[in-house]
Structure formats: structure tokens, C-alpha cells
C-alpha positions as a Markdown table, in Angstrom:
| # | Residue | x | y | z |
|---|---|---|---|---|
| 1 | Unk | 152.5 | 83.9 | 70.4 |
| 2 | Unk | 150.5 | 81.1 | 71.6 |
| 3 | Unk | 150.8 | 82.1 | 75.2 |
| 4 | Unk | 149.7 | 85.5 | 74.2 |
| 5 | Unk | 146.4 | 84.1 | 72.7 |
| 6 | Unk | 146.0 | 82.1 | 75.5 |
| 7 | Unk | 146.4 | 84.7 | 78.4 |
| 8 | Unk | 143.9 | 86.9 | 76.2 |
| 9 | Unk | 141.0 | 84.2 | 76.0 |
| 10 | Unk | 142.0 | 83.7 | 79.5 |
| 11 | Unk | 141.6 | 87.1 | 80.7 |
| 12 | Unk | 138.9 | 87.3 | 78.3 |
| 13 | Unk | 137.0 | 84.2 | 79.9 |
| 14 | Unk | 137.3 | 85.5 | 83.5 |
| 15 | Unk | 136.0 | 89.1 | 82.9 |
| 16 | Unk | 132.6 | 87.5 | 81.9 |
| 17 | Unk | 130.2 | 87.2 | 84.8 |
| 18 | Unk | 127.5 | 84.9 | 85.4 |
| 19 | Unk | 124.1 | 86.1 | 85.4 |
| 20 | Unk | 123.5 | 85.1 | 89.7 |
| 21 | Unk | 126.9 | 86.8 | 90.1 |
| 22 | Unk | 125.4 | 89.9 | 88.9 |
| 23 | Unk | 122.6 | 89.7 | 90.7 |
| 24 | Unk | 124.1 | 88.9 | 94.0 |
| 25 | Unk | 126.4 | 91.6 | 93.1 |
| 26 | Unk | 123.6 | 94.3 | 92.9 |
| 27 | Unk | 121.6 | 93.2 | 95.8 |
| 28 | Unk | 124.8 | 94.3 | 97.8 |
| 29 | Unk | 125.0 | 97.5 | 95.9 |
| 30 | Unk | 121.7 | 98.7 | 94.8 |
| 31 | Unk | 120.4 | 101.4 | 96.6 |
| 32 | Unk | 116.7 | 101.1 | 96.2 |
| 33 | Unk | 117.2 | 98.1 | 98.4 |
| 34 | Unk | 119.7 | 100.3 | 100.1 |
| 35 | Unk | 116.6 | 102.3 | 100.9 |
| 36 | Unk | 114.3 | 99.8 | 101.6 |
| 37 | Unk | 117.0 | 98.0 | 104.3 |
| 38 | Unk | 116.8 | 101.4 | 105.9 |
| 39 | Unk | 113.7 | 101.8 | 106.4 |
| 40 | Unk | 113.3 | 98.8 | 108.0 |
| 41 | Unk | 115.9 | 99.1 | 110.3 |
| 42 | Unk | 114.2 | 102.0 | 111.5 |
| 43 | Unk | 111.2 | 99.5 | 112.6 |
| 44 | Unk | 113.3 | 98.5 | 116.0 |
| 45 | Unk | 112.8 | 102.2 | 116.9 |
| 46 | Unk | 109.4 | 102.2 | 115.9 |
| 47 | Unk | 109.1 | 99.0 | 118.4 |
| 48 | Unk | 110.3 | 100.9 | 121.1 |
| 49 | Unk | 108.7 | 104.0 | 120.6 |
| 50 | Unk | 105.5 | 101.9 | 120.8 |
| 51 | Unk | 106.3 | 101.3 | 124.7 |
| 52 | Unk | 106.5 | 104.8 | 125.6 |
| 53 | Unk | 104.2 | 106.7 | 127.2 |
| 54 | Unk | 103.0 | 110.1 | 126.2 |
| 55 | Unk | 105.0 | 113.2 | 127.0 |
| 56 | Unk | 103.3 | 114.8 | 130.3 |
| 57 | Unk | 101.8 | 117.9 | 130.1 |
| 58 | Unk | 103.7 | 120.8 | 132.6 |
| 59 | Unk | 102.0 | 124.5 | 132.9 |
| 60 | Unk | 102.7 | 127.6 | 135.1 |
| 61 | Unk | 99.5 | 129.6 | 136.5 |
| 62 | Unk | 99.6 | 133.0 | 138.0 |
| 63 | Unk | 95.6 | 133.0 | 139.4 |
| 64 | Unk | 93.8 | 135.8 | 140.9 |
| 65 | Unk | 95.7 | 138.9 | 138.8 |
| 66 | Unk | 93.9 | 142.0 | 140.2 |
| 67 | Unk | 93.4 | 144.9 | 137.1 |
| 68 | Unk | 94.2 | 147.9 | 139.7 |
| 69 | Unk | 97.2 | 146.1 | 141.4 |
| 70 | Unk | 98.2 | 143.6 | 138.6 |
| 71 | Unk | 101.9 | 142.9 | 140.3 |
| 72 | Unk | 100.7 | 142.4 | 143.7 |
| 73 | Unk | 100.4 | 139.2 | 144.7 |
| 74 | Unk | 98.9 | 140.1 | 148.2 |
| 75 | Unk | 95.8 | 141.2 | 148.0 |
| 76 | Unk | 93.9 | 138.2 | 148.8 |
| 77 | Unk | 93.9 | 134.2 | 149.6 |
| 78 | Unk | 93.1 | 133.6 | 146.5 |
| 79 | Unk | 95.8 | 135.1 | 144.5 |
| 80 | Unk | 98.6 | 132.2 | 143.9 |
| 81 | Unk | 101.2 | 131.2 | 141.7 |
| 82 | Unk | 101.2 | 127.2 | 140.7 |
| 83 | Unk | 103.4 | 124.1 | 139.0 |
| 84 | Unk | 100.5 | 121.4 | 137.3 |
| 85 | Unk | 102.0 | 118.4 | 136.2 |
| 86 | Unk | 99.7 | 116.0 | 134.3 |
| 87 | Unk | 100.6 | 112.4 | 133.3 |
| 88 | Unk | 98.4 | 110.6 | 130.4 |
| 89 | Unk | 98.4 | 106.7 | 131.4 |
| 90 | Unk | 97.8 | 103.7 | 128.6 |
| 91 | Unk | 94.9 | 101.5 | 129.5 |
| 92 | Unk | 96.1 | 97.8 | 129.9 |
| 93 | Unk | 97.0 | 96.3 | 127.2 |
| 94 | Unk | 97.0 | 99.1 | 124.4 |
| 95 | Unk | 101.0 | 99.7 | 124.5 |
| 96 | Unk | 101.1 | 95.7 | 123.9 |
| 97 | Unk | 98.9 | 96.6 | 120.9 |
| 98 | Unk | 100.5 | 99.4 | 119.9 |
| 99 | Unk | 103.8 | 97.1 | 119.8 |
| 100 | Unk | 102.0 | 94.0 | 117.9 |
| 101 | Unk | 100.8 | 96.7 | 114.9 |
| 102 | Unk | 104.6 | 98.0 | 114.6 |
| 103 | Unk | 106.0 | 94.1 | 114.4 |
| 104 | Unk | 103.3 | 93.2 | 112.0 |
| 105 | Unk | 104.4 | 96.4 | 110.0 |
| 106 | Unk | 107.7 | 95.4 | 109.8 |
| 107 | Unk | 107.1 | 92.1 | 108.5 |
| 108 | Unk | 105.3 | 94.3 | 105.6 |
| 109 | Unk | 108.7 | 95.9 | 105.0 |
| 110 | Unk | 110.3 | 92.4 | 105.2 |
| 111 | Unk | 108.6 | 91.1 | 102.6 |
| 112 | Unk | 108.6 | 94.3 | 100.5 |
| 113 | Unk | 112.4 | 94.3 | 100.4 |
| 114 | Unk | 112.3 | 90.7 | 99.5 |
| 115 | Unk | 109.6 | 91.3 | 96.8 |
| 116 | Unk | 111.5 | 94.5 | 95.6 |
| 117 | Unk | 114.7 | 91.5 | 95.5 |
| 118 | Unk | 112.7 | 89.4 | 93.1 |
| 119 | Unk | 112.2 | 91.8 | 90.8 |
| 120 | Unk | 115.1 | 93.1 | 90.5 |
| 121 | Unk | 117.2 | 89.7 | 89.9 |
| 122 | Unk | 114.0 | 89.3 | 87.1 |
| 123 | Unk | 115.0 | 93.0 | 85.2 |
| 124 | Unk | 118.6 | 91.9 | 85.7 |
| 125 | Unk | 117.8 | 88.3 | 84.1 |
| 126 | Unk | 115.4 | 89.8 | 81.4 |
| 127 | Unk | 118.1 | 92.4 | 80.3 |
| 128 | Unk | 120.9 | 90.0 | 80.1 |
| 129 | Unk | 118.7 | 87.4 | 77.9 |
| 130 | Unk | 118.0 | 90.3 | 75.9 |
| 131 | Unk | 121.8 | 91.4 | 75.5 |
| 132 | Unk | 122.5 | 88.1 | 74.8 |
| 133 | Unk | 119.5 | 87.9 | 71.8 |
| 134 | Unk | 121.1 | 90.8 | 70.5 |
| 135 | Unk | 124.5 | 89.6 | 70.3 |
| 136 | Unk | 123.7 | 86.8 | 68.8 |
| 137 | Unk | 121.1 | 88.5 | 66.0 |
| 138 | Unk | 124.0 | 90.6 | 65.3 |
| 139 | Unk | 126.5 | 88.2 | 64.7 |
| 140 | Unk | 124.5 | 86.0 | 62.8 |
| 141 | Unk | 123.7 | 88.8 | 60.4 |
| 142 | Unk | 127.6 | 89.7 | 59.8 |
| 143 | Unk | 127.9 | 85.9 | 59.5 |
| 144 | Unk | 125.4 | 85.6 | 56.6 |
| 145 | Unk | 126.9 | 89.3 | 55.6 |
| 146 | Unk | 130.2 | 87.7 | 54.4 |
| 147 | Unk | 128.6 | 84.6 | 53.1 |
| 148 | Unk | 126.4 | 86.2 | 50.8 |
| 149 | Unk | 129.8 | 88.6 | 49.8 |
| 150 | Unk | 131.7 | 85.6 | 48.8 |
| 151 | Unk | 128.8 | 84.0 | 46.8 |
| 152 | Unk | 128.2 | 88.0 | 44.9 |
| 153 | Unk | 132.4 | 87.9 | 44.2 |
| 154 | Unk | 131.9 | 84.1 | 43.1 |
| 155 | Unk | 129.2 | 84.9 | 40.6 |
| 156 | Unk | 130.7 | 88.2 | 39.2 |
| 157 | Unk | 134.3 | 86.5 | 38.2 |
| 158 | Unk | 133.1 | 83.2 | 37.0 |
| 159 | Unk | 129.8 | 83.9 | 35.8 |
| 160 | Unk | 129.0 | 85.9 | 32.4 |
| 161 | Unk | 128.1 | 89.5 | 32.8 |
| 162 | Unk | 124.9 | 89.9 | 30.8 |
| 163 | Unk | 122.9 | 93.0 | 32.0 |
| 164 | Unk | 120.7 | 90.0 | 33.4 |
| 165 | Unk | 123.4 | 88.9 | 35.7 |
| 166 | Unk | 124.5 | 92.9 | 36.7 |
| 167 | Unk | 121.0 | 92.9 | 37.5 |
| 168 | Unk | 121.0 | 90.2 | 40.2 |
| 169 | Unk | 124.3 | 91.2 | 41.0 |
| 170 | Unk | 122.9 | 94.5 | 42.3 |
| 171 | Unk | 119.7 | 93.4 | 43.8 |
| 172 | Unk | 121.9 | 90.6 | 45.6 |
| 173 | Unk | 123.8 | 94.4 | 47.2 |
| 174 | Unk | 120.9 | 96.1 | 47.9 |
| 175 | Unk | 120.1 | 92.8 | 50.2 |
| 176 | Unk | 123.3 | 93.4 | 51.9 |
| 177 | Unk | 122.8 | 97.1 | 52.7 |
| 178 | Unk | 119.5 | 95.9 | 54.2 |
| 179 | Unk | 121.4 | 93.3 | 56.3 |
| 180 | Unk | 123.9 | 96.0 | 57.2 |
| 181 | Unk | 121.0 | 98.4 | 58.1 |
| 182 | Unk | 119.5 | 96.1 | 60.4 |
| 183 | Unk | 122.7 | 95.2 | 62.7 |
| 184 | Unk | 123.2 | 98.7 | 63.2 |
| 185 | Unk | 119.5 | 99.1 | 64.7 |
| 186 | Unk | 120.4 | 96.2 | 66.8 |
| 187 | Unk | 123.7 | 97.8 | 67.6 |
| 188 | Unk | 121.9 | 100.7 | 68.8 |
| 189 | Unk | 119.2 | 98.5 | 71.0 |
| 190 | Unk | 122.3 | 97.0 | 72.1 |
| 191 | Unk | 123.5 | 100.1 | 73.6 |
| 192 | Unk | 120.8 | 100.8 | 75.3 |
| 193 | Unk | 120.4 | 97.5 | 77.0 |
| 194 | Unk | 123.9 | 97.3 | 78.3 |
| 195 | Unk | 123.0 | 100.9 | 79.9 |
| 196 | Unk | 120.3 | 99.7 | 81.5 |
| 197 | Unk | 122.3 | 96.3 | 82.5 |
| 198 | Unk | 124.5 | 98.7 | 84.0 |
| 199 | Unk | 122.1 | 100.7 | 86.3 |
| 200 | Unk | 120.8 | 97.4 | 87.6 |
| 201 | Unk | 123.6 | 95.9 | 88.7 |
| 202 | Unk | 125.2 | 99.2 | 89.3 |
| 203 | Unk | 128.4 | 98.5 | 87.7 |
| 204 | Unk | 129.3 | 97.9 | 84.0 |
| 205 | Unk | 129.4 | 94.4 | 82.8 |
| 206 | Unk | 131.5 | 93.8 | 79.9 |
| 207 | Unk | 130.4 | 89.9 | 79.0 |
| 208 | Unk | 128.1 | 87.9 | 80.0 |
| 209 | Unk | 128.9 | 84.0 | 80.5 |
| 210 | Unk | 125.4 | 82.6 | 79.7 |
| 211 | Unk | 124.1 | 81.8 | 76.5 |
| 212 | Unk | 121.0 | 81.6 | 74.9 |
| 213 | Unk | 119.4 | 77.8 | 75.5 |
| 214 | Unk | 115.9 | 76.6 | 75.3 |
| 215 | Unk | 114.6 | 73.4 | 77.4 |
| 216 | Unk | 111.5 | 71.5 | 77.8 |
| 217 | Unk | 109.3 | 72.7 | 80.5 |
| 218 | Unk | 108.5 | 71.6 | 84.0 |
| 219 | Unk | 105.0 | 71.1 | 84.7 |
| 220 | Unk | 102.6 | 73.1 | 85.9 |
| 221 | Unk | 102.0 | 71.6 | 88.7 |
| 222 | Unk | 105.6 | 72.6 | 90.0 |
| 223 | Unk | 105.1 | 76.5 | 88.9 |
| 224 | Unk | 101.6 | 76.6 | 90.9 |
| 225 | Unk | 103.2 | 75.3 | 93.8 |
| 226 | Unk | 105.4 | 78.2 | 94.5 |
| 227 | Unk | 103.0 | 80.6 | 94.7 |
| 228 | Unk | 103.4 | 80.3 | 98.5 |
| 229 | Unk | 106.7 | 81.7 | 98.1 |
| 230 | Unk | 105.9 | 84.7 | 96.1 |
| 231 | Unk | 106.9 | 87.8 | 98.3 |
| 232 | Unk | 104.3 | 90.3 | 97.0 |
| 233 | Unk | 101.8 | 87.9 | 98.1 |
| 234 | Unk | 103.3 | 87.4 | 101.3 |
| 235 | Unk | 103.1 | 91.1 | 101.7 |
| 236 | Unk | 99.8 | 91.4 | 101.0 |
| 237 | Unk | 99.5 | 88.7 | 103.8 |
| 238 | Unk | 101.2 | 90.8 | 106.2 |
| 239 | Unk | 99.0 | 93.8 | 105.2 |
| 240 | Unk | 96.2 | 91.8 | 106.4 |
| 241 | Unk | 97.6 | 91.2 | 109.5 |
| 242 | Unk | 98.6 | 94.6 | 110.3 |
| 243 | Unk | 94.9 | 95.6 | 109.5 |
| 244 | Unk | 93.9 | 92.9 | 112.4 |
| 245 | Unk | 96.0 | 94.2 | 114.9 |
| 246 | Unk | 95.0 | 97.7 | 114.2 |
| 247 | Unk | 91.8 | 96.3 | 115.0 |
| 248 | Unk | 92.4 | 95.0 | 118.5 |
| 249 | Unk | 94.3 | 98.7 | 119.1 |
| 250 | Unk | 91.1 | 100.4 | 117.8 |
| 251 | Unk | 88.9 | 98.5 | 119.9 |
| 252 | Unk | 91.0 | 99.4 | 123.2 |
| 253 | Unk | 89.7 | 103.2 | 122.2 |
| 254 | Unk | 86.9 | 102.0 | 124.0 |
| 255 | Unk | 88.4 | 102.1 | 127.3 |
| 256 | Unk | 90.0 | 106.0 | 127.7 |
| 257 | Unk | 93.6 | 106.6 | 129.0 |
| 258 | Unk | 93.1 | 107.6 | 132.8 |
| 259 | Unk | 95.0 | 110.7 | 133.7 |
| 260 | Unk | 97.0 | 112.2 | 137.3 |
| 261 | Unk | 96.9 | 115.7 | 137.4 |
| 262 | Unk | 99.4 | 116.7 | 140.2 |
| 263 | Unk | 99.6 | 120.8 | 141.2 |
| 264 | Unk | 101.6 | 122.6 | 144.0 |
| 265 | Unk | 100.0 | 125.8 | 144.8 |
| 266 | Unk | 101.9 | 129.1 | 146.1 |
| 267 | Unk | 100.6 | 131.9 | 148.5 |
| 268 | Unk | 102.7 | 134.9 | 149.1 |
| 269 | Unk | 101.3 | 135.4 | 152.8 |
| 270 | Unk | 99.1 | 132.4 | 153.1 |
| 271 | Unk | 100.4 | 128.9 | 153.0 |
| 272 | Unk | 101.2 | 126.8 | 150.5 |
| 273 | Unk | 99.1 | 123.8 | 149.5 |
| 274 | Unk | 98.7 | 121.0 | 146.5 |
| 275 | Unk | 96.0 | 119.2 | 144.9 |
| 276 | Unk | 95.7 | 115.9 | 143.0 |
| 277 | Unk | 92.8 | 115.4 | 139.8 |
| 278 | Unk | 92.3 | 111.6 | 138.5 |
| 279 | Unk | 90.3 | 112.0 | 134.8 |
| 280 | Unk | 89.1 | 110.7 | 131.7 |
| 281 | Unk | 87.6 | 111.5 | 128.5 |
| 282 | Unk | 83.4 | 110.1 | 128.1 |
| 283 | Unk | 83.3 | 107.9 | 125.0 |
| 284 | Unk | 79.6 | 109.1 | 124.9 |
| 285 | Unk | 79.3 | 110.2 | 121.4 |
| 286 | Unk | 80.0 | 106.4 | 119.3 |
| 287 | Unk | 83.2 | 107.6 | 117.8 |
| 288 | Unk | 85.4 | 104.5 | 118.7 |
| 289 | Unk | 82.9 | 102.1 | 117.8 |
| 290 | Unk | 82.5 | 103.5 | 114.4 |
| 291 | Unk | 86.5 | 103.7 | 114.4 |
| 292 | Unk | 86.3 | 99.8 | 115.2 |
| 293 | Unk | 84.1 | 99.4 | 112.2 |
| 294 | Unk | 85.8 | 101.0 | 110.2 |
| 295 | Unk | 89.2 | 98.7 | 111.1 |
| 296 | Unk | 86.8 | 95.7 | 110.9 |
| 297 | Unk | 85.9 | 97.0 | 107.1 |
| 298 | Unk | 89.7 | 97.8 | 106.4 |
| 299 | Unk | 90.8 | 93.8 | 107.8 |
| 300 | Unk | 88.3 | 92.6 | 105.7 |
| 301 | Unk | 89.7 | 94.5 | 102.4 |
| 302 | Unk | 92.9 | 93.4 | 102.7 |
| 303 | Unk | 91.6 | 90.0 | 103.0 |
| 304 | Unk | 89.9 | 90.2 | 99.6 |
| 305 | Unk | 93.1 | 91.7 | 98.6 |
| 306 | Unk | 95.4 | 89.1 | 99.1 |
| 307 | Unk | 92.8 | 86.3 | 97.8 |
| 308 | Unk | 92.7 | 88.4 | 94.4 |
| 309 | Unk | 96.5 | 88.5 | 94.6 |
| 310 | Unk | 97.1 | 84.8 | 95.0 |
| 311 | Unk | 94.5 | 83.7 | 91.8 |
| 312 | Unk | 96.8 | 86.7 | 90.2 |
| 313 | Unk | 99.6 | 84.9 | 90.3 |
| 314 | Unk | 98.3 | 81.7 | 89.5 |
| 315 | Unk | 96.5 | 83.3 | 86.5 |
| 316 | Unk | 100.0 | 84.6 | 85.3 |
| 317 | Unk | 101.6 | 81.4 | 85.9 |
| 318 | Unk | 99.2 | 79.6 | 83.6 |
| 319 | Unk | 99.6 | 82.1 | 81.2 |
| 320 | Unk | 103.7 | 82.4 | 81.0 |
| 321 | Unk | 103.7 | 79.0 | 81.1 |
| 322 | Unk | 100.9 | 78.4 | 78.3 |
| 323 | Unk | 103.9 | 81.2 | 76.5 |
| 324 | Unk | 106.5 | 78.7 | 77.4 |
| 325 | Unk | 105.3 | 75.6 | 76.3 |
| 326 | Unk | 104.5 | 77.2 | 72.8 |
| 327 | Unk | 108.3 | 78.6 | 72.4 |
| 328 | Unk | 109.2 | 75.3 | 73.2 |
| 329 | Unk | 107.4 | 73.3 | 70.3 |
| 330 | Unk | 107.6 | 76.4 | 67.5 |
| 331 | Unk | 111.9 | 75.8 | 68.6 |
| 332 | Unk | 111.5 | 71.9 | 67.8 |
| 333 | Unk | 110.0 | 72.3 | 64.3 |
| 334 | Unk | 112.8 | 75.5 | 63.9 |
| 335 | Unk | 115.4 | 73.0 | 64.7 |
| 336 | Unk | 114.4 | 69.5 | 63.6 |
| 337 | Unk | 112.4 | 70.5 | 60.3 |
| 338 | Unk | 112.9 | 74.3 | 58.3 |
| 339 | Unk | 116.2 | 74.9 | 59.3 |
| 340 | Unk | 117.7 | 71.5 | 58.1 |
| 341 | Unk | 115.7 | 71.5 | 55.1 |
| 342 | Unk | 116.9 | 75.2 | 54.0 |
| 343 | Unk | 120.6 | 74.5 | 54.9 |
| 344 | Unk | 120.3 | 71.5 | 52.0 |
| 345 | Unk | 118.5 | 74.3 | 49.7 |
| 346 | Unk | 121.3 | 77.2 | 50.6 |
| 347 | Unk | 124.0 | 74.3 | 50.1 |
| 348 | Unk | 122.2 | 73.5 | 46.2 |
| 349 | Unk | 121.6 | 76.9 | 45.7 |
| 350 | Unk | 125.4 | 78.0 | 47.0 |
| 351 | Unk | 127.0 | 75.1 | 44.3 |
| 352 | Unk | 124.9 | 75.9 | 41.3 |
| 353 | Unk | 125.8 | 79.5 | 41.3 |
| 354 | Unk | 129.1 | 78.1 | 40.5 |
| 355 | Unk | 127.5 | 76.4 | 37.4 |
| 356 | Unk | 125.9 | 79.5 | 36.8 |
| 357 | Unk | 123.1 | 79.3 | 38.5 |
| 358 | Unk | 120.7 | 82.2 | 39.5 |
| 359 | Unk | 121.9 | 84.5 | 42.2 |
| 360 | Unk | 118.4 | 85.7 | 43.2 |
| 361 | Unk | 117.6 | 82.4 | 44.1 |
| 362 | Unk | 120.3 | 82.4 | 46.3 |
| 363 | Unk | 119.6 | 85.3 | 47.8 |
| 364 | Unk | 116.2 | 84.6 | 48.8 |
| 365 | Unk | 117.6 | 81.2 | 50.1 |
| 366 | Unk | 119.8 | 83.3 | 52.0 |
| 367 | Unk | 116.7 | 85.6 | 53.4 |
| 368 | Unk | 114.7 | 82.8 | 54.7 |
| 369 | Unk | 117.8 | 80.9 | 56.2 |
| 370 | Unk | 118.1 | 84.4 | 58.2 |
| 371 | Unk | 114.8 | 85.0 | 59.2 |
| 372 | Unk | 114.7 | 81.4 | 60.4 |
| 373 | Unk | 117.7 | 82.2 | 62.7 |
| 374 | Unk | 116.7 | 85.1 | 64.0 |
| 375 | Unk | 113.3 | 83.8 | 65.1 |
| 376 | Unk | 115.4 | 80.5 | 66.5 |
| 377 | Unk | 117.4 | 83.3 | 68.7 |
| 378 | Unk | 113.9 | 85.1 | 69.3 |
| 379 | Unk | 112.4 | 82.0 | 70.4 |
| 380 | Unk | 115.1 | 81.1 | 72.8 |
| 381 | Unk | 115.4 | 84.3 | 74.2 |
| 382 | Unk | 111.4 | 84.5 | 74.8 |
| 383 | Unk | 111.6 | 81.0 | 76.0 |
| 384 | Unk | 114.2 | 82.5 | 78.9 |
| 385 | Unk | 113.0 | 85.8 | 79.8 |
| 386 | Unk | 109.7 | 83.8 | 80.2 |
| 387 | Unk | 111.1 | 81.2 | 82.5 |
| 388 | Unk | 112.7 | 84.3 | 84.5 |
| 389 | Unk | 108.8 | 85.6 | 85.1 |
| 390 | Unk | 107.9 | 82.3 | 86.4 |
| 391 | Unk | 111.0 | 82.4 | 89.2 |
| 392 | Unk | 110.1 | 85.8 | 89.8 |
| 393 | Unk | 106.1 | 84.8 | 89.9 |
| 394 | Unk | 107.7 | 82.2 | 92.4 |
| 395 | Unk | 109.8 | 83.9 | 94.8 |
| 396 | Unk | 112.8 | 83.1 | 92.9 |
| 397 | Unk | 115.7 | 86.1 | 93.4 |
């Protein structure tokens, strides 16, 4: 029998995962990242694609079609039949451009996946703290659930049964029915969670090995020091510097793509003969230097951008950890002051009912003690899914 219980904890204790074991787990598996790694696979085709020139043009003309003899092709010198080939060649130095805009993009897509890796370990980590929370409200409410049945059964067989005492008796019930109400609406929240656990990490998780702990915070300083590291603002970087190599491309508009023009000419009873055109379009009308100010314009936008981005962050850092700091003291006055003094209370209150002593002031006892504990569990949990926004503010996966 003992063996038994101890292969069941066992297999018990292994099926729980860690939280960074989940989330390793579904950066493997989850396929928005799936689609993300794609995409940016794709980039080393873009790259090369960037090197290659444009497609020639190739045309067949039939010149010189005569309206009384239109299948004769002998009617003059001028009538031929001809092959034009024309080539399109990139100025010096645009296919270099061409190839720097591409890399820079794919340093956006870099960063993208790593950002969209951030915040998906931070749903995972909220979610799981939230399970947990949930767990723990419930089982603290079946705990207090059969406490508060033992004390009711206590004071109905010992105690004298006056319609005073029925009274408390059944208001002590109808406080149990409300406890019993309330685990079933966490039940259901709990259900829910776990579903969305299990889309996360794209498997279901049975148990979770964390649990719920609250510590004293690191400083600020520390937090607002890893903004650097936030991916989403290191997109936003890369952003910019796609906008300022589309810049330099735009500005090589200036100078127009030469073009060769080759044609080989065919005479039915005259000879044959080619021809060779060199041309290029007239930037005459301002369109690429307005096209150049408009890049300049977009550069300088995402340059804003990514300034307003960074005091983002440091904004919400202050702000989470203004959140944090707060959970951490309201959990020391929790721990060190109201819950100790109500456990003496419960613990009169719980011996005088054997005295016969009022079972409403047990009850409400009983109430507070449970509130208390639930906002303890709150309070931890808050205290968690807030340090999980900091990491994630941080560049933490």
C-alpha cells in the first residue's frame, strides 16, 4: 500500500510542468511563431531577388503591312520583319541599396519574432499565475467549507436548541451555500483559464509545479535598465533603419536606369540589317526629389516613433513597478498583522461555541478570515503576473 501511494505522488509529481518548460515548449510548437519564422526565412530570397536585374523586354514587328497586299512582304525596302531585345540596366549602386533595405527588413522580422516570443511566454506566465490564484481560492474556500461544518454540527448537538440558536444555525447554512456558490464561479473561471493555458502552449497541462509567492522588489533602477533589451523597441529601431535606407534607394531615382535596345531586321529580297538604341528616362518633372522628401519625412517618423516607444516603456515600468511595490507592503500587513490577529479571534470564537457561545460571531470570524485569504492569494498572484509585465517590458521570454 505504501508503494502504491508513493508511485502515485510520484507519477503525480512528474506530470507537473514548470512554467519555463511550458513556455520553451510552445515556442517550439506554436504556430504564430511558426508563421512568423516563415516569413522570415523567406527574407534570404528576398536578398537575392534584390540582385537581379529586371526581366528584358523581347517584341516581334512585322513593319510596312501594305492594305491592298497585306501578306506580301515584297513590295518594298521598307517592309521587314524584326526581333528587339531591350535590356533595363541598374545605375551603380542601387542593387547594393536595394539589398541593404531587404537586410534592414529582415532585422524588422527578427525582432518581431522575438517580440511576438516575449509576449507569448508573458500570456503563458499570466495564465498559469492565474490558474494557480484559482486553485488556491478554491481550495481555501472548501477548507473553510468543512471548518465552518464541524463548528454548525458542534453547536447543534451540544448546544440548546432555542429558536434563537435554529436561527444562527440556519443563517450559519445560508453562509455555506454562499461559500459553495462562489467555488463553483471559480470553478468555471478555472475552466476557462486552463483552455486558454492550453492554446498557448498548445498542449494540455495537467499541473503546474509553481506556486503562488510574493518577494520584495528589485529596484528600479534594474527594471529601467532593460529597456534596451525590449524587442518591440528594437523593432521600432529597425523600422527606422529601414526608412534610412529607403532613403539612400530613393535618392538613386535620381540617376535613371540606362537601357540597350538591340534589333535584327529582316528583308525578304533586300538584306538583312540590325540596329542598336542606348536610352533613358528625363527626370525633368521633380518627381524623385519629392519621392526623396517624402523618404526623408518617413525616416524622420519613425525616429519620433521609436523615442515615444522607449519613454513608453519606461512609463510602464514605473507604473508596474509603483503596482509592485504596493502588493508588496498591503502582503506584509496581510501576513504579519490581520491575519495573525483573526486566527487568535477564530480560535476564541471556535472554543466558546463549545461553551455555548454565539455562532454568528463565529461565522463572521469565519467571513473575514476568508476574505483576508483570498486577498492574500490575490495579492500574490497580482504581485506575479506583475513581475511577468516587467520581464516582458524587459525582453524577458
Amino acid at each position: 500500500m505504501q508503494l502504491f501511494i508513493y508511485l502515485f505522488i510520484l507519477t503525480f509529481t512528474l506530470q507537473a510542468q514548470s512554467i519555463n518548460q511550458l513556455i520553451n515548449y510552445s515556442a517550439k510548437k506554436h504556430h504564430s511563431l511558426q508563421s512568423i519564422k516563415h516569413r522570415l526565412s523567406s527574407m534570404d530570397e528576398r536578398i537575392e531577388k534584390s540582385q537581379k536585374w529586371a526581366n528584358p523586354d523581347l517584341s516581334v514587328i512585322v513593319n510596312d503591312i501594305q492594305f491592298r497586299k497585306p501578306l506580301s512582304r515584297t513590295e518594298e525596302r521598307m517592309q521587314n520583319q524584326a526581333i528587339n531585345f531591350k535590356q533595363k540596366f541598374p545605375w551603380f549602386g542601387k542593387l547594393d541599396a536595394r539589398k541593404n533595405v531587404v537586410q534592414e527588413e529582415k532585422k524588422v522580422i527578427l525582432h518581431s519574432l522575438e517580440a511576438a516570443q516575449v509576449a507569448l511566454a508573458y500570456n503563458i506566465r499570466t495564465t498559469a499565475y492565474t490558474i494557480k490564484e484559482l486553485e488556491l481560492r478554491i481550495d481555501i474556500i472548501h477548507k473553510y467549507i468543512q471548518l465552518a461544518k464541524q463548528n454548525i454540527k458542534l453547536y447543534t448537538d451540544y448546544i440548546s436548541v432555542d429558536s434563537m440558536s435554529h436561527a444562527d444555525s440556519v443563517v450559519a447554512e445560508l453562509s455555506l451555500y454562499k461559500l459553495e456558490v462562489r467555488a463553483e464561479r471559480y470553478t468555471s473561471i478555472l475552466k476557462s483559464q486552463k483552455e486558454k493555458l492550453r492554446y498557448l502552449v498548445q498542449k494540455k497541462v495537467n499541473k503546474i509545479s509553481e506556486k503562488l509567492t510574493i518577494k520584495k522588489p528589485m529596484s528600479l533602477k534594474y527594471y529601467l535598465a532593460g529597456v534596451r533589451k525590449n524587442p518591440s523597441y528594437h523593432m521600432k529601431l529597425a523600422q527606422g533603419d529601414v526608412a534610412r535606407a529607403n532613403k539612400s534607394l530613393v535618392d538613386l531615382d535620381k540617376h535613371p536606369d540606362p537601357y540597350v535596345q538591340v534589333g535584327y531586321f529582316n528583308r525578304t529580297d533586300f538584306p538583312d540589317y540590325a540596329s542598336i538604341s542606348v536610352g533613358f528616362s528625363l527626370p525633368i518633372y521633380g518627381t524623385e526629389a519629392l519621392n526623396s522628401e517624402i523618404a526623408q519625412k518617413e525616416a524622420l517618423a519613425r525616429q519620433s516613433e521609436s523615442l515615444d516607444y522607449k519613454f513608453l516603456i519606461k512609463s510602464q515600468i514605473r507604473e508596474n513597478y509603483a503596482k509592485l511595490t504596493e502588493a508588496y507592503k498591503i502582503y506584509k500587513i496581510l501576513e504579519n498583522k490581520s491575519l495573525p490577529q483573526l486566527d487568535h479571534m477564530l480560535e476564541l470564537s471556535s472554543s466558546a461555541i463549545e461553551e455555548g457561545g454565539d455562532l454568528f460571531t463565529y461565522t463572521n470570524i469565519l467571513e473575514q478570515k476568508l476574505a483576508l485569504e483570498e486577498e492574500r492569494i490575490a495579492i500574490m498572484a497580482e504581485s506575479m503576473r506583475t513581475v511577468a509585465k516587467l520581464k516582458s517590458l524587459t525582453g524577458v521570454k
